[in-house]
C-alpha angles and dihedrals in degrees: 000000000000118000114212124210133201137192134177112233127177113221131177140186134177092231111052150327089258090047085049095056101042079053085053091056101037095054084043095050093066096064104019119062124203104030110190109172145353112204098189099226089191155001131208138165135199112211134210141236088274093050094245127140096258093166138030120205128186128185101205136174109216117197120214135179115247114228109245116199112190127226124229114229110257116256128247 
C-alpha cells in the first residue's frame, strides 16, 4: 500500500506560471523522492510601472509518495 504525501510550496518566475511551477518541482526534487503530482491551487502576478507582468506566483500542493521500509517479525 502505497502513502501519499502533499505540501503546499510558493514558487515564482519571471517568465511564466508554468515556468513557476517546474521551478517548484525541480527545487523540490532535490530533497523530496517520488514526486507524483502538482495541482496548482492558485496564480497570481505583481506588475510594474509599465503595467507589465513582471512576476509570476503560484500557491501549489505537490503529492509524493512516502518511502515505507518493512519490518521483519521479530524472531522467537
Amino acid at each position: 500500500m502505497a502513502i501519499i504525501k502533499v505540501i503546499e510550496l510558493m514558487s515564482n518566475s519571471n517568465k511564466s506560471w508554468e515556468d513557476a511551477a517546474q521551478l517548484a518541482i525541480t527545487e523540490a526534487s532535490k530533497t523530496i523522492k517520488q514526486i507524483k503530482s502538482i495541482y496548482i491551487k492558485e496564480h497570481s502576478a505583481v506588475v510594474d510601472s509599465k503595467n507589465k507582468i513582471a512576476e509570476y506566483r503560484i500557491t501549489a500542493s505537490l503529492s509524493f509518495e512516502v518511502e515505507t521500509h518493512t519490518k521483519s517479525s521479530p524472531k522467537k
